[in-house]
N, C-alpha and C positions, 0 to 999 in steps of 0.2 A: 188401391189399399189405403193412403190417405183419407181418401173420401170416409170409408168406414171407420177409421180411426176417429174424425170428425165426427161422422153420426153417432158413433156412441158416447165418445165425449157431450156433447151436446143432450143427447137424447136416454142417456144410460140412467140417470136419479129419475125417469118416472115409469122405469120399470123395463125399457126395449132394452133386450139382448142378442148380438150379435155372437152366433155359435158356428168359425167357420172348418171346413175341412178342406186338407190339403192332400192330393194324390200323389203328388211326385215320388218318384223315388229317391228321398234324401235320407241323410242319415237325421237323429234326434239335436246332435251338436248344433248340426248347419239350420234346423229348423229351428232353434231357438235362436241363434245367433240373430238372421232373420228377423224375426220376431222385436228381437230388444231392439233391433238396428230403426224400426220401421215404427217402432215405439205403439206397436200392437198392445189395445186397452182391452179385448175380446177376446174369449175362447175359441183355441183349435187345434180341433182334433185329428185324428190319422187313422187315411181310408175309411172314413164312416157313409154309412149311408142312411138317404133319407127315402121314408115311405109314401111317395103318393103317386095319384094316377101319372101323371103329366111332367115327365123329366125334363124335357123340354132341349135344348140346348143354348149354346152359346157359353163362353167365360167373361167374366163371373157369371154366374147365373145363382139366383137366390129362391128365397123359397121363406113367405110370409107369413107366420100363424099369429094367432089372437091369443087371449090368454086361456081359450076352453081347448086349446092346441087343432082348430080347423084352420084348414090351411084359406091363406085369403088373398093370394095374388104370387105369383111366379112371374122370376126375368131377371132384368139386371136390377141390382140394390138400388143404386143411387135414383133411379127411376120412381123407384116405390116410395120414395120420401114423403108424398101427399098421403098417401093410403095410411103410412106411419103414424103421420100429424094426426090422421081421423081418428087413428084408433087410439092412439094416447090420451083422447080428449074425450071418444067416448068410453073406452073401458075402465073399470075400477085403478086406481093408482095401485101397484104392486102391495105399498104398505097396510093401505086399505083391505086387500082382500082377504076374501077366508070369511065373510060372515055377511051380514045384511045391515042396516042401519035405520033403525025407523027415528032413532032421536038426535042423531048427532053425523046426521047423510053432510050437514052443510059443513064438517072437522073434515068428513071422512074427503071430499069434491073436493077443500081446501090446500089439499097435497098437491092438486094436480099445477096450483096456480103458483107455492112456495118453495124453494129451497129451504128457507130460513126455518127450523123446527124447532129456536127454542120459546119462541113467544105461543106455538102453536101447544107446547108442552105444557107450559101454565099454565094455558085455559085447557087444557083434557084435563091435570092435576085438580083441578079445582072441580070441573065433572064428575071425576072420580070420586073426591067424598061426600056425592050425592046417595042416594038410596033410588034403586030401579035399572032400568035397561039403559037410561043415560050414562048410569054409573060402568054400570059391564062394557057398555061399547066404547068408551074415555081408557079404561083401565085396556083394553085390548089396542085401540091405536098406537096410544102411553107406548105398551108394552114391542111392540114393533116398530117405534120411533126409535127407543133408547138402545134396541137390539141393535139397529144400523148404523148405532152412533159408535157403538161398542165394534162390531166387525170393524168397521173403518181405521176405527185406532188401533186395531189387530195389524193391518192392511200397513197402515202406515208403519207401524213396529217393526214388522218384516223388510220394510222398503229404507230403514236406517244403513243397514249394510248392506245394499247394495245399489240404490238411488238418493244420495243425500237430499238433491233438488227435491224428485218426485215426495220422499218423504219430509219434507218440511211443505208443501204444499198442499198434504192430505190434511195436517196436521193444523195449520194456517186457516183450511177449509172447514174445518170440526170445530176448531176454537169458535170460528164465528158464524158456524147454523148451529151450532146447538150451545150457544150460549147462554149463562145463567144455570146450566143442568151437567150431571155428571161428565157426560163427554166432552164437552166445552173447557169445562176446567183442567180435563187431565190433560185435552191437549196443549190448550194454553199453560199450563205446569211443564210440562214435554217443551215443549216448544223456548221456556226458559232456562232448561236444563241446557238445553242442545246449545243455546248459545255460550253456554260457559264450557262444551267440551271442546279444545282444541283440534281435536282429530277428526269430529262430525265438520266442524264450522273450515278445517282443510280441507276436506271430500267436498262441501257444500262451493266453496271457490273454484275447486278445481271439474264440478261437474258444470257449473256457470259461463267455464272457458269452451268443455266440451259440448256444451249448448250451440254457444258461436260459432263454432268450427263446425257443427252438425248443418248450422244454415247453409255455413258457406258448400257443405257438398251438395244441396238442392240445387246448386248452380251451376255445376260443374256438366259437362253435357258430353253426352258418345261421340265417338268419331265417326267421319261419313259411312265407312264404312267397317261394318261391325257394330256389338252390340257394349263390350267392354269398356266401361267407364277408366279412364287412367288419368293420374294428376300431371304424369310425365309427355301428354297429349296436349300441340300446340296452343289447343282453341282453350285450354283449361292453364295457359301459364300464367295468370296474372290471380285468378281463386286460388290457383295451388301456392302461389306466393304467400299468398293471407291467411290459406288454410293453415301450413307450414311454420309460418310466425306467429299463430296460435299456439301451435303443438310444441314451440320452444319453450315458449313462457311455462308449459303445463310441464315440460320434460327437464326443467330447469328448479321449478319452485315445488312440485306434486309430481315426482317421479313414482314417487311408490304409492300412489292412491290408484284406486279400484277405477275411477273417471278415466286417468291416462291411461290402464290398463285396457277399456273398454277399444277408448280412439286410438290406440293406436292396431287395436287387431282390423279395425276398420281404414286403417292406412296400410296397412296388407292387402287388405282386398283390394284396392286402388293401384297397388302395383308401386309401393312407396318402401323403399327398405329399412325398417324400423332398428333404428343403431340399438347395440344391444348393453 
């Protein structure tokens, strides 16, 4: 699951989506829990199914389409990462699509090579108040630039209450690709707000602490035998010490933030009794 956490971070602003589905029988609760815990950036869905010839097997096993939706390679994900690369370099860029370009192909190819979209926005602006088909296909890119700058600052609004980090990071990230243009500024505006709220800028410390403590449980390792990760497990006393003297400082200065709320339902699952 990391790995595809990675590949979409990585690979998600030129358009690949990672859409998975989980069969188990769990409840909605335990699959979100999951989900946050493992800091899943993809869509997934419950008991869906996919149409094509060849199911193949194995876990994970995946399932590769292009943007016209033919399927182009089955198996494991991480495998497929060259076939990925091909196709992000030869298919149109997500923002690009939807039309053809006979005057402005080298704006539209440009996306595949930038993050940065506000230098790319002043030169479409300035195509735009051309006269012809430079002008229509400028004002169309333009227009699906500033759309994605706008969902994002959506994106990050929602992520106030309930990720401080994550959201000052969306926000961080918009100020400076879409600099110079309206998303750029609101969030850099945002992003000055934020630091004069007290109660955002307490979540944001305390989600910082629950950052650290998240590392240290990548550390923490099963016992021979059995599958049960516990912090009260020999081979994990020296992390669980660290993890522990993290979660004072959080439970001592950010008792009542959403962060410590988070860690410590993840110090339950470890088998740690969370003083009440």
């Amino acid at each position: 699951m990391p790995q595809l956490v990675k590949l979409q971070k990585e690979l998600g602003d030129s358009g690949f989506t990672i859409i998975a589905n989980h069969v188990q029988n769990v409840d909605e609760e335990t699959l979100v829990a999951f989900a946050r815990k493992l800091k899943i950036n993809f869509t997934v869905t419950s008991q869906s199914r996919v149409d094509v010839p060849e199911k193949g097997a194995g876990i994970p096993r995946a399932f590769l389409f292009n943007s016209k939706g033919e399927l182009v390679e089955s198996g494991h994900p991480v495998s497929m990462k060259p076939t990925i690369l091909d196709l992000v370099e030869s298919e149109p860029h997500w923002l690009a699509a939807g039309r053809e370009y006979t005057e402005l192909k080298k704006y539209a190819d440009a996306l595949k090579k930038t993050k940065v979209y506000g230098k790319l926005l002043t030169l479409l602006d300035k195509e735009a108040g051309r006269d012809g088909p430079a002008a229509e296909e400028a004002t169309y890119l333009a227009e699906r630039i500033r759309g994605y700058g706008a969902r994002l600052l959506e994106q990050a609004q929602s992520l106030e209450s309930q990720d401080a980090s994550a959201a000052q990071d969306l926000y961080t990230d918009v100020a400076s690709r879409w600099k110079g243009h309206e998303a750029g500024t609101k969030a850099s505006d945002r992003l000055k707000e934020l630091r004069k709220d007290k109660e955002f800028q307490k979540e944001l410390s305390a989600a910082k602490i629950a950052e650290e403590m998240r590392k240290q449980f990548d550390l923490l390792v099963a016992p021979a035998t059995g599958t049960k990760i516990r912090l009260d497990d020999r081979a994990n006393r020296k992390v669980a010490t660290k993890i522990l003297s993290y979660y004072k400082v959080l439970k001592t200065k950010y008792a009542d933030t959403r962060a410590t709320a988070t860690i410590e339902e993840d110090l339950r699952e470890l088998g740690y009794e969370v003083p009440s």
